[in-house]
N, CA, C and O of each residue as an XYZ file, in Angstrom:
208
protein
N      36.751     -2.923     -0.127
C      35.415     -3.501     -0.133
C      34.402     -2.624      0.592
O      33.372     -2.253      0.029
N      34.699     -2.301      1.829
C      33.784     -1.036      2.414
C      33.325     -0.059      1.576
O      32.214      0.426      1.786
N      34.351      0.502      0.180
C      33.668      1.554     -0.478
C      32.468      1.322     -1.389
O      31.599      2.071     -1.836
N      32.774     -0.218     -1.529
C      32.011     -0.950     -2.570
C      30.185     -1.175     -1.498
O      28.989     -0.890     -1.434
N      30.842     -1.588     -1.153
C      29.447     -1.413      0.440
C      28.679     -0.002      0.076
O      27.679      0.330     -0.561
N      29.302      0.382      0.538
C      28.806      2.205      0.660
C      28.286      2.720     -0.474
O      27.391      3.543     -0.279
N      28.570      2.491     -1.615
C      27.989      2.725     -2.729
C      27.118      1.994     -3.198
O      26.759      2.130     -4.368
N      26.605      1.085     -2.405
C      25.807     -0.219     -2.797
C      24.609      0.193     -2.693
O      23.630      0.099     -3.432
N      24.865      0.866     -1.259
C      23.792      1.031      0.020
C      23.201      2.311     -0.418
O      22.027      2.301     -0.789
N      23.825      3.333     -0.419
C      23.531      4.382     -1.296
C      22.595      4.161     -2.584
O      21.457      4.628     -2.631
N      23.180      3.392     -3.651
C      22.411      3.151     -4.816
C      21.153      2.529     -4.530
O      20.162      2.917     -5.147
N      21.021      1.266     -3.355
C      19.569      1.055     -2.937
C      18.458      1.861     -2.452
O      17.246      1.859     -2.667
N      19.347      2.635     -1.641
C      18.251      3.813     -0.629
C      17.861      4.622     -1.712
O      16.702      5.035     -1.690
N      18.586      4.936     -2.657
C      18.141      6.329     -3.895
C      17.343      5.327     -5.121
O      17.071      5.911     -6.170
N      17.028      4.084     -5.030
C      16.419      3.529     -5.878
C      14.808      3.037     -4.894
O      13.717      2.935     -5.453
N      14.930      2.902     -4.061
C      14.220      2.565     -3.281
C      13.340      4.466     -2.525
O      12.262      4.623     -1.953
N      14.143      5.244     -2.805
C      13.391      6.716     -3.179
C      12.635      6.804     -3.577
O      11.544      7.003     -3.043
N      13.071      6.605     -5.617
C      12.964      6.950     -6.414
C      11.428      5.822     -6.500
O      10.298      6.202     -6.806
N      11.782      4.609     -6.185
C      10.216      4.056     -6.628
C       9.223      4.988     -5.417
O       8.460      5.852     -5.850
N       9.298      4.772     -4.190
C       8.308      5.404     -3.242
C       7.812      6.820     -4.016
O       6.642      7.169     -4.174
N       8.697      7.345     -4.336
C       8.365      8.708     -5.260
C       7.253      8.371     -5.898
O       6.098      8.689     -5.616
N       7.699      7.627     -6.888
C       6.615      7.633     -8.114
C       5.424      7.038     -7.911
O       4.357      7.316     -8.457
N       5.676      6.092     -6.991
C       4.394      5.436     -6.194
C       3.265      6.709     -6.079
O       2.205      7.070     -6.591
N       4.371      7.184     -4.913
C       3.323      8.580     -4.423
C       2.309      9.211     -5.486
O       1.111      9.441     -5.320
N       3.166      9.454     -6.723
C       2.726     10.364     -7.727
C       1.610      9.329     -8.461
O       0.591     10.004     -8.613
N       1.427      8.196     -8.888
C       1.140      7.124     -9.315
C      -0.530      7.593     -8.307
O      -1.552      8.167     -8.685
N      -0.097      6.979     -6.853
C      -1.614      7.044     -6.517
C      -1.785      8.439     -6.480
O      -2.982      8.694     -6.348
N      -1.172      9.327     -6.535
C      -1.687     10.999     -6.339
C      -2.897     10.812     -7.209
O      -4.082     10.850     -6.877
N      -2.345     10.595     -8.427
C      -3.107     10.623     -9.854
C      -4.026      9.569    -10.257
O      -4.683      9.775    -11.278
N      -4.142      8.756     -9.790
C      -5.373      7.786     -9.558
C      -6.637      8.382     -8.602
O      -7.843      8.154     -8.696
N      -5.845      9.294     -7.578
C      -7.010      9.505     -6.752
C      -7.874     10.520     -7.409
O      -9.088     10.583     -7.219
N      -6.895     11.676     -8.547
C      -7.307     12.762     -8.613
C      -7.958     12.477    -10.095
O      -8.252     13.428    -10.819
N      -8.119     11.432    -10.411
C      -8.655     10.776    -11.998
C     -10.437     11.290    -12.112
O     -11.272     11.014    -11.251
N     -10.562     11.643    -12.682
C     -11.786     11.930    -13.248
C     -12.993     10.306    -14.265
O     -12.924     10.035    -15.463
N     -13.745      9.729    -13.392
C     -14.267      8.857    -14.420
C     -14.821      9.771    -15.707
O     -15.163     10.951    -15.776
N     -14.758      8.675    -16.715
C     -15.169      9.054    -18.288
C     -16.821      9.387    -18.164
O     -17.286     10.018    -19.113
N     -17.680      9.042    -17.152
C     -18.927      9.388    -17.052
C     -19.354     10.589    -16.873
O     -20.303     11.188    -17.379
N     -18.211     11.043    -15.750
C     -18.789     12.234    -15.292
C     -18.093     13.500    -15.891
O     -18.224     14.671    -15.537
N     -17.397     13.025    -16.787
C     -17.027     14.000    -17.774
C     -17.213     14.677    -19.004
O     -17.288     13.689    -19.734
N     -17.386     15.976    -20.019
C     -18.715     16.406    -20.756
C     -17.938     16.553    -21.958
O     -16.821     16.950    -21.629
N     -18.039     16.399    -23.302
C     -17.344     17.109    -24.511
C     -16.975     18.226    -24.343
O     -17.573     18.876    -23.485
N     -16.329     18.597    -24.777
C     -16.404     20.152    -25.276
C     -16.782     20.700    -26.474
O     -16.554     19.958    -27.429
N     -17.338     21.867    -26.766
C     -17.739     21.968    -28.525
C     -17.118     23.501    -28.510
O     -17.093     24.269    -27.548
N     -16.640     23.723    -29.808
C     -15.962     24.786    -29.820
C     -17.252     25.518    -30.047
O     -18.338     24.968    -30.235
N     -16.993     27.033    -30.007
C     -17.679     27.979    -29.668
C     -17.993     27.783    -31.160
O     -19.038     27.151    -31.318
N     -17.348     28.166    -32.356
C     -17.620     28.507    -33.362
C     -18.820     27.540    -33.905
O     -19.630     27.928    -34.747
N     -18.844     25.933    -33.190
C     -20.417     25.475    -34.056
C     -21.755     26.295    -33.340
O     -22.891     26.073    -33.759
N     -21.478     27.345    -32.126
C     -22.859     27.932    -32.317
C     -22.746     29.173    -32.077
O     -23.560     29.734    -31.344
N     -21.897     29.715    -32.549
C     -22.309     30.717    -33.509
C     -22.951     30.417    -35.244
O     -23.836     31.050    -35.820
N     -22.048     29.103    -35.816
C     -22.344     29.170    -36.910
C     -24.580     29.427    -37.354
O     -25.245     29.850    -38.299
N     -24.813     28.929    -36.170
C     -26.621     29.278    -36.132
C     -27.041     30.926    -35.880
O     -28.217     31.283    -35.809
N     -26.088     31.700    -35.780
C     -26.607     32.889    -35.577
C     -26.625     33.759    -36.783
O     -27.088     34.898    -36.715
């Protein structure tokens, strides 16, 4: 039963990692989000040249 323990405990701490991890990454990327306002199209080069 102890081994059964030990592997229990193990599987919690590495699941309980694994969310804090992604958490981390989760708000990393919320913080580093760009609103849709302040952000511009892009136009490919070729519609202006096509005026030259």
């Amino acid at each position: 039963m102890t081994a059964s323990n030990g592997d229990e405990s193990t599987s919690s701490r590495s699941e309980r990692m694994k969310e804090a991890a992604r958490r981390r990454i989760l708000d990393q990327a919320e913080a580093e989000r760009i609103p849709v306002e302040e952000t511009t199209r892009a136009v490919p080069d070729r519609r202006w040249r096509r005026g030259r």
